[in-house]
N, C-alpha and C positions, 0 to 999 in steps of 0.2 A: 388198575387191574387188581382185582382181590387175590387171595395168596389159592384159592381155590382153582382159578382161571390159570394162573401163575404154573400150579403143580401141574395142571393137564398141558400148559403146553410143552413146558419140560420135558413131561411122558413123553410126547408127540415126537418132540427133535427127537428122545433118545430111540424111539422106534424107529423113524424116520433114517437114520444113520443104521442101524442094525438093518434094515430091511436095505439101504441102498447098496451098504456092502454086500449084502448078497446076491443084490441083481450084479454090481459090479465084478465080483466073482464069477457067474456063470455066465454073463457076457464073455467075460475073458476065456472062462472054458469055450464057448462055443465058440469065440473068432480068434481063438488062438491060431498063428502061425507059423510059430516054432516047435522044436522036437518034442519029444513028450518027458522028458528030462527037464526041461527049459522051463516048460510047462507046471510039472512037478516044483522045480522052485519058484516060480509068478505064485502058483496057489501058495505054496508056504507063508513066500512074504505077504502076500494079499492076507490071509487068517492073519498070520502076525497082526498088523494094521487091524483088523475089522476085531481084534481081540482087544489091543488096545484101546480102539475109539468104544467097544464096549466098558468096557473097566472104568473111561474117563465119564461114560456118560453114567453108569453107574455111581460114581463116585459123586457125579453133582446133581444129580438126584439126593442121593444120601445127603448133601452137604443142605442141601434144600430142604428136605423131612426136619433134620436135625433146625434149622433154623425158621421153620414152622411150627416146630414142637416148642422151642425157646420161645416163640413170640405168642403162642398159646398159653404159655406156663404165665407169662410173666402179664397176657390180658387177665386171668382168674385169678391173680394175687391181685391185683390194681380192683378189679369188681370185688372182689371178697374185703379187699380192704375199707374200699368205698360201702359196701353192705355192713362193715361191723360202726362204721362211722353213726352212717342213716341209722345202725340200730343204737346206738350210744343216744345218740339226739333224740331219738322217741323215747328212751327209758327216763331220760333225765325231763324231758318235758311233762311224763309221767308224774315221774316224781314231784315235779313244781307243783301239777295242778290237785294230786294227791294232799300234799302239804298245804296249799291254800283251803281246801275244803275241810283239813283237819283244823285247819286254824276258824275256819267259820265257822265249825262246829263248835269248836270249845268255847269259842265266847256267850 
């Protein structure tokens, strides 16, 4: 799985959990069958919970960007390294055949 496929499913679960918690919230609202006090604290802790599983899915989201942005950084230094390599090898093969041709000239 490429880290492309990786990031969308990640989105997915964290929407997936933000969206369930609020059906699960307003299921509760609607078949609630205790006082409206009772009730008043079920939502509370319910937000509590659905704030937190936000923040955590936020958080490994971030931790995920962050170590897609490291594994990006670090493929453009490996090509850029391997490109100044490929260009070293063409200058100096330059130069060889530069120098051969000066030498066939001079004699």
């Amino acid at each position: 799985m490429d880290q492309t496929t990786e990031d969308r499913a990640l989105m997915g679960f964290a929407a997936g959990v933000i969206f369930g918690g609020l059906l699960g919230a307003l299921a509760t609202l609607w078949l609630a069958p205790q006082s409206g006090k009772k009730t008043q604290q079920l939502i509370h802790r319910q937000a509590l919970r659905m704030q937190q599983a936000a923040e955590d899915a936020v958080e490994t989201i971030k931790e995920g960007a962050d170590q897609a942005s490291n594994d990006v950084r670090d493929k453009v230094n490996a090509v850029r390294k391997e490109g100044r390599g490929w260009m070293k090898q063409r200058a100096d093969a330059a130069d060889n055949i530069s120098a051969r041709i000066r030498d066939s000239v001079a004699l």
